[in-house]
C-alpha positions, 0 to 999 in steps of 0.5 A: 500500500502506498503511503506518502503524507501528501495523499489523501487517506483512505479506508475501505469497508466492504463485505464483498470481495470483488467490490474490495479488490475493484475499490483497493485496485482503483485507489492503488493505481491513481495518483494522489491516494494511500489506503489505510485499511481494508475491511469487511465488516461494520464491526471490524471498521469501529474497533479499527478505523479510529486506530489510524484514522484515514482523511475518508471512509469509503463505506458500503451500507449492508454489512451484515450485523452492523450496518454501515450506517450504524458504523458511520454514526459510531466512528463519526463520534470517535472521530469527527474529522473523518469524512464518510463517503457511502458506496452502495447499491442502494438508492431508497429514501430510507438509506439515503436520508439515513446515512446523511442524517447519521454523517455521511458527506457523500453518497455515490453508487458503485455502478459510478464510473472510476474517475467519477469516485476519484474526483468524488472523493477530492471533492469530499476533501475539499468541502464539498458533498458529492452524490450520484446523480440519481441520489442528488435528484431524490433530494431535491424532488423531497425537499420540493414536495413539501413546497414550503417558502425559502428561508429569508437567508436565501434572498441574501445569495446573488444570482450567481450564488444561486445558479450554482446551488441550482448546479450542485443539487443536481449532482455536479461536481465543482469542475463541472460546474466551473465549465458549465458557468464558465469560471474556474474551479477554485472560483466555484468552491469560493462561491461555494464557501460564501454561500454556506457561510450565507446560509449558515450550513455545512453541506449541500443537504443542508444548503437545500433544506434551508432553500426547500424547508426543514421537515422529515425528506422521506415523505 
């Protein structure tokens, strides 16, 4: 396993052996990542993960026993610091708004293509909330089922500020969003900055519960 200071720290927690060997191989073979540990159960990730805690978790959801769910909010409360990306076949409302409710700050399918997970994750390093595009598109359609106002803090975003939040909640990653708009990638995670700080949220899933209201998403 490679192991330079400079790259982004990561562990993978898997119950399938395939899925393990594709994660480890992808990671293994790109530029920029180490791999901490690699580990099949729920159980092992708890008792392990907060011995060397990685910079992020890439965290399937069935794990047996234990769900991954479970084990992020575990860990989340060991280590705070440790950013969650889940990795799963799942795409119900249930998981998907129980793994954000329990720290997740990503959610991405395993059918994602590998220079998709990679930009995912250093999205994920540098404040961002990456999901599959189908997973965005479940969050914004509950948040507009409740088809309540917008918070008064959203009429204090400029126009450029909103079309941006309009670009993120549909599953765009900021390189994207940088090409679409036609401005730089750091320009985009500025944006980005000022608009959380705006609204006084942390992540995109909350970003869009202050633009669509705060009541329960699975409905």
């Amino acid at each position: 396993m490679k192991n330079h200071q400079s790259d982004i720290k990561v562990a993978i927690v898997e119950d399938n052996q395939f899925m393990r060997m594709a994660l480890q191989e992808i990671l293994s073979n790109s530029t920029g990542f180490s791999i901490t540990a690699i580990l099949d159960c729920a159980e092992e990730a708890v008792k392990n993960i907060p011995n060397n805690p990685p910079d992020v978790v890439l965290m399937d959801i069935n794990l047996g026993a234990m769900s991954g769910i479970e084990a992020i909010g575990i860990l989340k409360g060991l280590c705070p610091k440790i950013k969650f990306m889940v990795c799963t076949i799942y795409e119900d409302n249930e998981n998907v708004f129980d793994a954000l409710a329990a720290g997740a700050n990503g959610y991405m399918l395993k059918q994602t293509k590998p220079l998709e997970l990679l930009e995912s994750i250093r999205e994920l390093m540098n404040g961002g909330a990456p999901m599959t595009r189908q997973i965005a598109a479940k969050v914004v359609s509950s948040f507009r089922k409740k088809e309540q106002s917008r918070d008064p803090l959203v009429e204090s975003l400029s126009n450029r500020e909103l079309e941006i939040l309009d670009r993120l909640v549909k599953g765009m990653l900021y390189k994207e969003i940088g090409t679409d708009l036609h401005i730089s990638t750091e320009t985009v995670r500025k944006h980005v900055y000022h608009i959380y700080k705006k609204l006084h949220v942390n992540n995109r899933v909350e970003a869009y519960n202050k633009f669509y209201g705060n009541n329960d998403m699975r409905s």
